[in-house]
C-alpha positions as protocol buffer text, in pm:
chain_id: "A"
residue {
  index: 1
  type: UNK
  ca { x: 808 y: 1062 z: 1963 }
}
residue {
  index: 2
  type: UNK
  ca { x: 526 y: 951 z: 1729 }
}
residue {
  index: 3
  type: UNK
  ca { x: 386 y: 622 z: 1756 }
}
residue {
  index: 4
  type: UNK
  ca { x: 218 y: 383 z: 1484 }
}
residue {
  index: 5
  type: UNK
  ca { x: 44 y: 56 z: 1481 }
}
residue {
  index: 6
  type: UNK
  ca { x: 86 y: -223 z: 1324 }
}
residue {
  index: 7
  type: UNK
  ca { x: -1 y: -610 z: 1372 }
}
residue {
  index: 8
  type: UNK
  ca { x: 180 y: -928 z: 1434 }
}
residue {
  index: 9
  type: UNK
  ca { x: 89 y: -1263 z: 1606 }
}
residue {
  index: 10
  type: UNK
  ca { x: -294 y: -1381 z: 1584 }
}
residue {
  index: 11
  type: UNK
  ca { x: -548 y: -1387 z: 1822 }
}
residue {
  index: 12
  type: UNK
  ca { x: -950 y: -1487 z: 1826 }
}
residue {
  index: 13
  type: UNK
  ca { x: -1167 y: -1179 z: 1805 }
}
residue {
  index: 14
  type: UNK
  ca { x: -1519 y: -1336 z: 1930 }
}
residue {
  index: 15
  type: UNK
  ca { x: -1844 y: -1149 z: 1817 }
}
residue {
  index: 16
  type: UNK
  ca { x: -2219 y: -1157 z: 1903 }
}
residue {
  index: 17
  type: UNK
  ca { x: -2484 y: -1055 z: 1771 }
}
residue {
  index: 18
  type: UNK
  ca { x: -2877 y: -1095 z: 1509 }
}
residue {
  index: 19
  type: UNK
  ca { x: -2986 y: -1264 z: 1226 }
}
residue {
  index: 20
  type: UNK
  ca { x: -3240 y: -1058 z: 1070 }
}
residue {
  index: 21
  type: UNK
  ca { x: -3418 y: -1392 z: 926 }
}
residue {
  index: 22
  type: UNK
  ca { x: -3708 y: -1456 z: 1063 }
}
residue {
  index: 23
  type: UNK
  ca { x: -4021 y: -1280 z: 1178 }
}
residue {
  index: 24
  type: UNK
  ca { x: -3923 y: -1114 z: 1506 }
}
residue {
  index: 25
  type: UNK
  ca { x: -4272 y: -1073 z: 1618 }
}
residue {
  index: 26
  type: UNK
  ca { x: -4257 y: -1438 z: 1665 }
}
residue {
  index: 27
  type: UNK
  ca { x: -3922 y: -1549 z: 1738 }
}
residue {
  index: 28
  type: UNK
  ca { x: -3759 y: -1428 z: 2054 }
}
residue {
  index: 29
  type: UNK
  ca { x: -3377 y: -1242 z: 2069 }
}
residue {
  index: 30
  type: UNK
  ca { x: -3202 y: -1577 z: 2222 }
}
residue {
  index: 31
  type: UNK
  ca { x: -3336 y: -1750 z: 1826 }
}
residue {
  index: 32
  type: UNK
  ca { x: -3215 y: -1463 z: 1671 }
}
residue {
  index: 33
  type: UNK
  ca { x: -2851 y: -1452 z: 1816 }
}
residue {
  index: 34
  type: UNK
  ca { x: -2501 y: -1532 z: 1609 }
}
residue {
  index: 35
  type: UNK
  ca { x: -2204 y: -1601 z: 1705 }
}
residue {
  index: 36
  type: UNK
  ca { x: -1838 y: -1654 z: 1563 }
}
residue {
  index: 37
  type: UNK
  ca { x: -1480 y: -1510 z: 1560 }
}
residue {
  index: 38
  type: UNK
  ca { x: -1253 y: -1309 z: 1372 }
}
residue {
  index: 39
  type: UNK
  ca { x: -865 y: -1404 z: 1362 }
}
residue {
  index: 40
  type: UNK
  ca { x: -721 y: -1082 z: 1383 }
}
residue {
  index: 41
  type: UNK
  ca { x: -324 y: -965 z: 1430 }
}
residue {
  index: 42
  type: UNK
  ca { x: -209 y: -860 z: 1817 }
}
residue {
  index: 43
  type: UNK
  ca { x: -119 y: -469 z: 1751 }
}
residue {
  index: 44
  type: UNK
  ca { x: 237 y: -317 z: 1835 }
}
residue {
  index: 45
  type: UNK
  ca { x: 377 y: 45 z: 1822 }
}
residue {
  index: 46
  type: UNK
  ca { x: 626 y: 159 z: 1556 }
}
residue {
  index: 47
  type: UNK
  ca { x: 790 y: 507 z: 1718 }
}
residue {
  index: 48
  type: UNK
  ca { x: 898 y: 743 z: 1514 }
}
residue {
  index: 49
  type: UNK
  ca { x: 1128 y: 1022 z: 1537 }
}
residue {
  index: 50
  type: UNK
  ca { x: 915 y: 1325 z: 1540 }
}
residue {
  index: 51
  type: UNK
  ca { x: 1219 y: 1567 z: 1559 }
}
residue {
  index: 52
  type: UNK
  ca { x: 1333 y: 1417 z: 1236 }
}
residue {
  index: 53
  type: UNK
  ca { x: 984 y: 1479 z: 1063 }
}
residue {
  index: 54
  type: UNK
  ca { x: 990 y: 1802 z: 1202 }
}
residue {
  index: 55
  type: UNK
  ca { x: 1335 y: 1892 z: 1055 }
}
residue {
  index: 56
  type: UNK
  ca { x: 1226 y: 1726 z: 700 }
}
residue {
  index: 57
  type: UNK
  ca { x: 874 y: 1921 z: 712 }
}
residue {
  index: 58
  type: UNK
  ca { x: 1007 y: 2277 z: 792 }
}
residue {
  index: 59
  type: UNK
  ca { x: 1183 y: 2275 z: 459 }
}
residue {
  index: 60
  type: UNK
  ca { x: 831 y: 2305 z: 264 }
}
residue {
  index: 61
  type: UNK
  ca { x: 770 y: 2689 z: 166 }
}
residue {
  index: 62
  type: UNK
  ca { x: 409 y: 2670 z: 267 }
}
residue {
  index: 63
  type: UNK
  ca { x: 546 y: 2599 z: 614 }
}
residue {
  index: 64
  type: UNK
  ca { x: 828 y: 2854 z: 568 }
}
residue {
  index: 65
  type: UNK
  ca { x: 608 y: 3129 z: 538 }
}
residue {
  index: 66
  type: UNK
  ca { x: 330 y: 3035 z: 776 }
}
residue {
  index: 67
  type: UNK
  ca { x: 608 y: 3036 z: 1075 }
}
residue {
  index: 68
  type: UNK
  ca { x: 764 y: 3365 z: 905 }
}
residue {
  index: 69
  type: UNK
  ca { x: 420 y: 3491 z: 962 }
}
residue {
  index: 70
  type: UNK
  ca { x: 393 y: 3347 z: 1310 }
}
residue {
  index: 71
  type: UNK
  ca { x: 740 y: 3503 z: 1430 }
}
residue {
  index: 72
  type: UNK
  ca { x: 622 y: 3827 z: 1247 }
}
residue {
  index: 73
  type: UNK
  ca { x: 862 y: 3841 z: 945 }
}
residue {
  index: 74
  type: UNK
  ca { x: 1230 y: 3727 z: 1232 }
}
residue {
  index: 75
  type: UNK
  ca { x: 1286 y: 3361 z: 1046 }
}
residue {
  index: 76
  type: UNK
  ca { x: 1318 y: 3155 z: 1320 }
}
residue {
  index: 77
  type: UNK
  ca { x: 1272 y: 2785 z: 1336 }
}
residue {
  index: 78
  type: UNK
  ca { x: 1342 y: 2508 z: 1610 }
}
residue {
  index: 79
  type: UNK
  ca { x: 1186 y: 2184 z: 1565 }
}
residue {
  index: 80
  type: UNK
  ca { x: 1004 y: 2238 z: 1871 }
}
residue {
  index: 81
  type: UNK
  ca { x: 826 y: 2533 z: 1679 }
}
residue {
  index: 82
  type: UNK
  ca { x: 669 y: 2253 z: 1476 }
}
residue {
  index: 83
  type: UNK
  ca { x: 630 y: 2009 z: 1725 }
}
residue {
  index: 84
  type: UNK
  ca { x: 422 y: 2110 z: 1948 }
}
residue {
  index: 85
  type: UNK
  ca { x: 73 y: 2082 z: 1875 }
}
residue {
  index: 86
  type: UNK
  ca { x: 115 y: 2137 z: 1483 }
}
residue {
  index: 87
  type: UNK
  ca { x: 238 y: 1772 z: 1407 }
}
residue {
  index: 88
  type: UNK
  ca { x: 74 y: 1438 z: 1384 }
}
residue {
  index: 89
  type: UNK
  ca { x: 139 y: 1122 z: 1242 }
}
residue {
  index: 90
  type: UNK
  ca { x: -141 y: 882 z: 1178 }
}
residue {
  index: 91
  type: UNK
  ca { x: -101 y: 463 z: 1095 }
}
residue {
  index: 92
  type: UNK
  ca { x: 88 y: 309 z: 848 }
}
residue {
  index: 93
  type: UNK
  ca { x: 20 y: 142 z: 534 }
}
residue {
  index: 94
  type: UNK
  ca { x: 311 y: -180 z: 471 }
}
residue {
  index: 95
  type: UNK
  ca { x: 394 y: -428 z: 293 }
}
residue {
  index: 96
  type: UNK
  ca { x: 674 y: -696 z: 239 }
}
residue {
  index: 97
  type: UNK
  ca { x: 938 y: -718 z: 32 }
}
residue {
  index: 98
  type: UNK
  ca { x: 1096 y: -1020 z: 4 }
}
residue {
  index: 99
  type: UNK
  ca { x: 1382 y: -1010 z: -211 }
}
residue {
  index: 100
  type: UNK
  ca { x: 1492 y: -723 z: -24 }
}
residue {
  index: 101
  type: UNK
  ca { x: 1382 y: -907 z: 349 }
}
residue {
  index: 102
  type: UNK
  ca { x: 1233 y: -603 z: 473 }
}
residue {
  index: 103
  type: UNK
  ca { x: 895 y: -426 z: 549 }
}
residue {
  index: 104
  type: UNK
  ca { x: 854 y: -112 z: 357 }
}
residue {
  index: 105
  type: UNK
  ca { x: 605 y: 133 z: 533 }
}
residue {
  index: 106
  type: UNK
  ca { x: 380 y: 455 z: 420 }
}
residue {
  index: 107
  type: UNK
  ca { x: 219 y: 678 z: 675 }
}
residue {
  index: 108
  type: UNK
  ca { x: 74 y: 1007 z: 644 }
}
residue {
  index: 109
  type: UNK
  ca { x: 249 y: 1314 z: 840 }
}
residue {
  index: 110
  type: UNK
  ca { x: 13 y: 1622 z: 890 }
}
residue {
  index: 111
  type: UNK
  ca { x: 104 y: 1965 z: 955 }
}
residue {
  index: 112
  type: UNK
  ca { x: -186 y: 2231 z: 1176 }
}
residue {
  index: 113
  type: UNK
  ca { x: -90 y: 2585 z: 1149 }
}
residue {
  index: 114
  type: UNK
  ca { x: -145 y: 2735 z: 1459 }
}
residue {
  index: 115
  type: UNK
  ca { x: -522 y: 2827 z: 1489 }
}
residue {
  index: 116
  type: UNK
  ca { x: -656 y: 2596 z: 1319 }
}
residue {
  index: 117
  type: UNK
  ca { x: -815 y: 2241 z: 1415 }
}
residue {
  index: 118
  type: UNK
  ca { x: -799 y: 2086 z: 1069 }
}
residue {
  index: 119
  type: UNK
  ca { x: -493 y: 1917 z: 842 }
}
residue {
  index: 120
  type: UNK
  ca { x: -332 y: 2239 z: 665 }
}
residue {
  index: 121
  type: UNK
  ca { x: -78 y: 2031 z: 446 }
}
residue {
  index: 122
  type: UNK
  ca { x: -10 y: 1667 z: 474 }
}
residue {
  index: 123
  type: UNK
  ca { x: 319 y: 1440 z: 341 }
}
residue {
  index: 124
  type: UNK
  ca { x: 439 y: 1107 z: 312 }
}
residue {
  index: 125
  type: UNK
  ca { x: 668 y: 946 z: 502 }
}
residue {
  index: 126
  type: UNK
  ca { x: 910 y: 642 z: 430 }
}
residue {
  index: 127
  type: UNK
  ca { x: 1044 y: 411 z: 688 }
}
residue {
  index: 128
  type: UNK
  ca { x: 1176 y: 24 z: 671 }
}
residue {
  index: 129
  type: UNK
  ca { x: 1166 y: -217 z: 896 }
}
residue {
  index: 130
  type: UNK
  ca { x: 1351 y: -546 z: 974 }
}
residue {
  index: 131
  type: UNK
  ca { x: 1155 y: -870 z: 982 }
}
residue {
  index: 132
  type: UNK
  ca { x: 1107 y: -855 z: 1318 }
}
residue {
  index: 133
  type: UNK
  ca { x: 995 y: -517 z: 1290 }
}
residue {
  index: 134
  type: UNK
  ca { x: 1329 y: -339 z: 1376 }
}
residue {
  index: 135
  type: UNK
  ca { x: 1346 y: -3 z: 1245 }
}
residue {
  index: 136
  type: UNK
  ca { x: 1666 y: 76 z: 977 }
}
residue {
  index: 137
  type: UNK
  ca { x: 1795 y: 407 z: 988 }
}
residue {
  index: 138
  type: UNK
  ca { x: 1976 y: 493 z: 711 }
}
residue {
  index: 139
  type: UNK
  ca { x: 1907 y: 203 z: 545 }
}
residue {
  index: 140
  type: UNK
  ca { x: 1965 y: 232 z: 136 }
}
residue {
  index: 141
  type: UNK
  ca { x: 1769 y: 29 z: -120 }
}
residue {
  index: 142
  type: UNK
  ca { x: 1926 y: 29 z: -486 }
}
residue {
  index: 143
  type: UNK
  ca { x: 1686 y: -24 z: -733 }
}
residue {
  index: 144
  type: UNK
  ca { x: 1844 y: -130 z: -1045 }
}
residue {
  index: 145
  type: UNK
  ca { x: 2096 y: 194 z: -992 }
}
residue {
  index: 146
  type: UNK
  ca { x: 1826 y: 414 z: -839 }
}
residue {
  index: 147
  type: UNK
  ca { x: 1955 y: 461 z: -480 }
}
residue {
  index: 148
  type: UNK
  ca { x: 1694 y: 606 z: -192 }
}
residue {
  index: 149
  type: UNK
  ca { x: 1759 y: 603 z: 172 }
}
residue {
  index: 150
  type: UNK
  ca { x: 1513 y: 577 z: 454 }
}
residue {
  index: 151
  type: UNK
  ca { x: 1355 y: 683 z: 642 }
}
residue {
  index: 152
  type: UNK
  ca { x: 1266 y: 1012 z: 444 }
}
residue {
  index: 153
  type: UNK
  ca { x: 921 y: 1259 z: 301 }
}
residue {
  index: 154
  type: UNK
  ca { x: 859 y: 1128 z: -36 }
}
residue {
  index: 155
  type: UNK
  ca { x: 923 y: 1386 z: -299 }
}
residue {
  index: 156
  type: UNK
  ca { x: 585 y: 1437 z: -451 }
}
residue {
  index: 157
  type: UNK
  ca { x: 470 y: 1778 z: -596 }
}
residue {
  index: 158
  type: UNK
  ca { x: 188 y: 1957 z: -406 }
}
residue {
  index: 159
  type: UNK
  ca { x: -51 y: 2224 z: -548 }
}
residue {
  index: 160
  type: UNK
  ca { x: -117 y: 2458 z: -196 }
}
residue {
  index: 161
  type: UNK
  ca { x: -226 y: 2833 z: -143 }
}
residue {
  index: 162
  type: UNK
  ca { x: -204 y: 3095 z: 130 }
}
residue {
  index: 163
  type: UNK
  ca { x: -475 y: 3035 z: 398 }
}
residue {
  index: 164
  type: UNK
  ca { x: -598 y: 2686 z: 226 }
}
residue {
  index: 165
  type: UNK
  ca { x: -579 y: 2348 z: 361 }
}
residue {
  index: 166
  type: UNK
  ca { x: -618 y: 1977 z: 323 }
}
residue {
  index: 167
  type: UNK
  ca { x: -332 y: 1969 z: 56 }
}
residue {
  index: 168
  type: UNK
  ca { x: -68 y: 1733 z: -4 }
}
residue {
  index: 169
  type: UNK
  ca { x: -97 y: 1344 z: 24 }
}
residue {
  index: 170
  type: UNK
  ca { x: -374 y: 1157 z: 189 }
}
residue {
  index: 171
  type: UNK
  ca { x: -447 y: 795 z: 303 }
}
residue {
  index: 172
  type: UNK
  ca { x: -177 y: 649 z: 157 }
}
residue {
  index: 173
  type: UNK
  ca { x: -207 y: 278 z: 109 }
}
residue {
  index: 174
  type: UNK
  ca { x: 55 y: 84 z: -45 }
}
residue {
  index: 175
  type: UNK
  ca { x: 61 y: -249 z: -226 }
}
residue {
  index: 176
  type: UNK
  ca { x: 229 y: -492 z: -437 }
}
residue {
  index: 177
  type: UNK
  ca { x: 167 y: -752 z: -681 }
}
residue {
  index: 178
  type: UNK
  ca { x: 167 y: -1089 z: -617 }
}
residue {
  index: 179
  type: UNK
  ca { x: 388 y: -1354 z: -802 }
}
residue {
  index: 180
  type: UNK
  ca { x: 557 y: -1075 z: -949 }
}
residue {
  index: 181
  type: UNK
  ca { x: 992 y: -1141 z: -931 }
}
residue {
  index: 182
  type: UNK
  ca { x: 1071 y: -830 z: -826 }
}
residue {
  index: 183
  type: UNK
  ca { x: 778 y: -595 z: -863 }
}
residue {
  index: 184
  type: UNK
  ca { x: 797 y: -245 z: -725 }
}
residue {
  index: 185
  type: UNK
  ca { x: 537 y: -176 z: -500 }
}
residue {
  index: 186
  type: UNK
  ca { x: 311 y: 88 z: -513 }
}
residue {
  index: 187
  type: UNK
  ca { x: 163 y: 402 z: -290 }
}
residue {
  index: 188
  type: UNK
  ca { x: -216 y: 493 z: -377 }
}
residue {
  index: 189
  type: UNK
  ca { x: -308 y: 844 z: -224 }
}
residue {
  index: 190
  type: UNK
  ca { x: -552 y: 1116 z: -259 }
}
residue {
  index: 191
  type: UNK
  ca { x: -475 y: 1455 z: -322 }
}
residue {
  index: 192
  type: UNK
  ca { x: -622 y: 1799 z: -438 }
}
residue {
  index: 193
  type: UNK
  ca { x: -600 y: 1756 z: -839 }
}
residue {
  index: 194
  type: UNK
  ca { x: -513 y: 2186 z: -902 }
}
residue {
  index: 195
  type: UNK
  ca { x: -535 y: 2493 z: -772 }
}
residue {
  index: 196
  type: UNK
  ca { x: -973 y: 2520 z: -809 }
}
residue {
  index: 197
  type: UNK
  ca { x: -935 y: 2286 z: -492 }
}
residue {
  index: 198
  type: UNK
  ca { x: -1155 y: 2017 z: -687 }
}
residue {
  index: 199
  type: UNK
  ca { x: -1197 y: 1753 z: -792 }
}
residue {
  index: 200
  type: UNK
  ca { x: -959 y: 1571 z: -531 }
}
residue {
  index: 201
  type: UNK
  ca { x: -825 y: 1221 z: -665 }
}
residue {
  index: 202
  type: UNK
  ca { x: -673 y: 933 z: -669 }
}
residue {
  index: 203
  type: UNK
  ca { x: -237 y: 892 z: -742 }
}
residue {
  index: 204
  type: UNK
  ca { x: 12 y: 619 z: -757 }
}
residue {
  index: 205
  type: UNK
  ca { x: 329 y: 676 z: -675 }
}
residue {
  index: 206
  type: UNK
  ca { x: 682 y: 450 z: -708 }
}
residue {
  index: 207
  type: UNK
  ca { x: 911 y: 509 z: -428 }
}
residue {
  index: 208
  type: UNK
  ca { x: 1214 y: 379 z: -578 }
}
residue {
  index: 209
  type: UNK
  ca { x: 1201 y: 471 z: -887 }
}
């Protein structure tokens, strides 16, 4: 399965190291040191289901026709196809949303077609989490009539090409306003703008509504 990680309980991150002030021809290393700390978040793993992405991905027609070309024109497809070496998952973006008590998370899912080393096509995927960090399968949030259900690839349109690459959604990061009674919150991405491949920028996107 996939793994991703995220933060919870603090902990002291201590640091050394040298001012700059000072003329260092005259002052020696042991004037020159700093110290101090960061409070920083202890990490845990989020696991995915990477059969599940695999099932959702293989669905794309960009994928569709690179395995048609890998199994020389016999459609075949077993997650396993994709699985092996062709997926990856990378860390999360989250935030929480209170009136709803959970964590809503963004990560990015990239697909390699086979002989390459670099992201061919990359999506979003959904997930939500308990407060406690508890993943909810099939877990449905209505927003105001608009129902979605998680975890699930986000919908978003995707200019690609035969033999390109780095399409699709990247970095997502996803926020939400403060003081806001029920504000939506709000995934910022970059992706290629059209089919020149340039200029590549930045999107919002809702994922409820």
């Amino acid at each position: 399965s996939a793994s991703q990680k995220f933060v919870t309980s603090t902990e002291k991150l201590y640091l050394s190291g040298f001012s700059s002030d000072g003329d260092v021809e005259k002052i020696g290393c042991d004037d020159l040191r700093q110290t101090g700390y960061l409070d920083i978040e202890r990490s845990i793993l989020l696991h995915d289901n990477i059969t599940q992405i695999a099932l959702s991905v293989s669905s794309h027609p960009m994928i569709q026709e690179i395995l048609d070309q890998t199994a020389h024109g016999v459609k075949i497809f077993e997650p396993h196809d994709l699985i092996e070496s062709h997926l990856s998952q990378f860390a999360g973006s989250g935030v929480w949303l209170s009136q709803l008590n959970v964590y809503i998370v963004a990560s990015r899912v990239v697909y390699t077609a086979p002989g390459t080393s670099w992201p061919t096509i990359s999506f979003l995927r959904g997930r939500v989490f308990d407060k406690s960090w508890r993943h909810l399968e099939n877990y449905t949030i209505d927003w105001y009539g608009k129902t979605t259900t998680f975890p699930l690839l986000f919908e978003i349109p995707t200019v690609w090409w035969k033999d390109g690459s780095f399409f699709g959604p990247e970095d997502p990061r996803i926020v939400l306003e403060e003081g806001v009674q029920g504000a939506e919150p709000i995934i910022v991405f970059n992706m290629i703008l059209n089919a020149t491949g340039y200029p590549r920028v930045m999107w919002i996107f809702k994922p409820f509504s």
